[in-house]
N, C-alpha and C positions, 0 to 999 in steps of 0.2 A: 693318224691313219685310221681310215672306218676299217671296222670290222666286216666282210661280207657274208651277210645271210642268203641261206638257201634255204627256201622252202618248198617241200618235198609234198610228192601226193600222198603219201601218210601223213603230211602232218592237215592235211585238206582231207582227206576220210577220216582222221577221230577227230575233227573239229563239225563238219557234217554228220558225223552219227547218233550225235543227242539233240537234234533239232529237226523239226520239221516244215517251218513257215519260211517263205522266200515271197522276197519284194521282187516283183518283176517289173522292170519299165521298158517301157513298147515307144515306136514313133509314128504316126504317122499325117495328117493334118497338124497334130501337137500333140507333146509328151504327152502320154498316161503312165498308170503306176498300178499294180493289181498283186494280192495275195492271193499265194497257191499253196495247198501244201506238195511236198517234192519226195523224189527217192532219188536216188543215185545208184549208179555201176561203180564197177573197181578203177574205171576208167576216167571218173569224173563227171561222166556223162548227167545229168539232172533231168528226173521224168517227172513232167507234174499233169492234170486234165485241167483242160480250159474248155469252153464253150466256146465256135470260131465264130459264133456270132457276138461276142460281147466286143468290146470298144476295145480290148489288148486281142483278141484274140483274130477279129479283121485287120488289126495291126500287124501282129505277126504274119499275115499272110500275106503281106505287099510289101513290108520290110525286115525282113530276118535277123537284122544285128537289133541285141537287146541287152540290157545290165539287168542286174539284178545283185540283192543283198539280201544276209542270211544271218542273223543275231537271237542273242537270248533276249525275247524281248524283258525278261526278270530279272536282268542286270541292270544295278544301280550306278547312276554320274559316276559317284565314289569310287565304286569295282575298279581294275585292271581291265581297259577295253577289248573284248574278244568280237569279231565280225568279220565276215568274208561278202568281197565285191568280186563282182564277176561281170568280164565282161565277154560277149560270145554269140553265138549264132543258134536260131532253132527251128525246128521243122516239127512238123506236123510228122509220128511215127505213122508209119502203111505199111504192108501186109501182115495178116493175121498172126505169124509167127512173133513179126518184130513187136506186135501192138501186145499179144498176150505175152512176151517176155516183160512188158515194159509193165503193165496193167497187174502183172502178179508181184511184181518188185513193187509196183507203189504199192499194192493193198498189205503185203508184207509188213514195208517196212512200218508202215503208218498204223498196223494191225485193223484193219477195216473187213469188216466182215458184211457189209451190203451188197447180197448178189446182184442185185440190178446193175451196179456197176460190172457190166462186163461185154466183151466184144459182142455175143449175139445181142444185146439189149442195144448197142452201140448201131450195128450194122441193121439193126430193125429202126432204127429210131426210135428206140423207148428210152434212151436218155441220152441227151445232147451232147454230154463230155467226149473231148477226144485224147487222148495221150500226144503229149508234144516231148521233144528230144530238147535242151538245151545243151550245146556242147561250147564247153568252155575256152575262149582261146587265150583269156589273160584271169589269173585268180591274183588278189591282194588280201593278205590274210594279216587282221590284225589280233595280238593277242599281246596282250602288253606281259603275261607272267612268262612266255615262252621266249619272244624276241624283246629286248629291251633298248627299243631303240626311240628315236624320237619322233613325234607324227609325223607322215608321210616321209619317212624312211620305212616303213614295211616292205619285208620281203615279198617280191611278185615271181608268180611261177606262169612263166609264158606257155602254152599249148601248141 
C-alpha cells in the first residue's frame, strides 16, 4: 500500500525562500523558455519583470497558461534532487497599488537596490520592465530528503 504524501504550502514557501532564479516557458508560434528572477507572496503567488516586448513576454500576452521550474542550480547529479514545477497562469500586474506591492516584494526579496527600477521610471518609459503575477494552479515539488518516494511519485499540490 503507497504511503500518501501531502504537500503543504509551507513546505513550497521554505523550499522558495533560498532561491531566486525561475525557468519560465511561454507558448506561442513555439515554446520559448526565459530566466527571471522571482518573489513570491504567502499565497504562492510568484512576481518576476519581464520586458512585454521580448519573445516570452508577447507570449504571455496572447497565452496566459505557462510552466515554469525553480532549482539550485549548485546541486550536483549525485545530491538528493530538490526542484519545484509549476504549472499556472500569469498576467501582467495593473494599478499602481497592485504594481508597487508586487515591485517592493521583488526588490525586497532579491535585495536590489536600483532606483530606476520603479513604477514612475515604469509609467514614464525610463525602463521597460513590467511586474507580472504568476499564480500557480499545480506545484510538484521534488525533494528526495523530504519525500522518499520514487520519480514521478512526488507529491502535487493542486491550487
Amino acid at each position: 500500500m503507497k504511503k500518501y504524501l501531502v504537500l503543504t504550502k509551507k513546505d513550497v514557501l521554505e523550499f522558495l525562500d533560498d532561491k531566486k532564479l525561475m525557468v519560465l516557458a511561454t507558448y506561442g508560434e513555439h515554446p520559448w523558455i526565459a530566466s527571471v528572477y522571482y518573489s513570491f507572496d504567502k499565497d504562492l503567488n510568484i512576481y518576476f519583470i519581464s520586458t512585454p516586448t521580448t519573445i516570452h513576454g508577447r507570449q504571455m500576452e496572447k497565452n496566459k497558461k505557462v510552466a515554469a521550474a525553480i532549482v539550485d542550480s549548485q546541486q550536483k547529479p549525485s545530491d538528493a534532487k530538490k526542484g519545484l514545477q509549476i504549472y499556472g497562469t500569469v498576467e501582467r500586474v495593473s494599478g499602481i497599488n497592485k504594481i508597487n506591492y508586487a515591485l517592493r516584494l521583488w526588490k525586497d526579496f532579491l535585495n536590489i537596490q536600483r532606483p530606476d527600477i520603479s513604477f514612475e521610471n515604469m509609467k514614464k518609459g525610463l525602463y521597460k520592465g513590467r511586474m507580472y503575477k504568476l499564480t500557480p494552479k499545480k506545484i510538484k515539488l521534488f525533494d528526495q530528503d523530504k519525500f522518499k518516494v520514487p520519480d514521478g511519485e512526488e507529491p502535487i499540490l493542486e491550487l
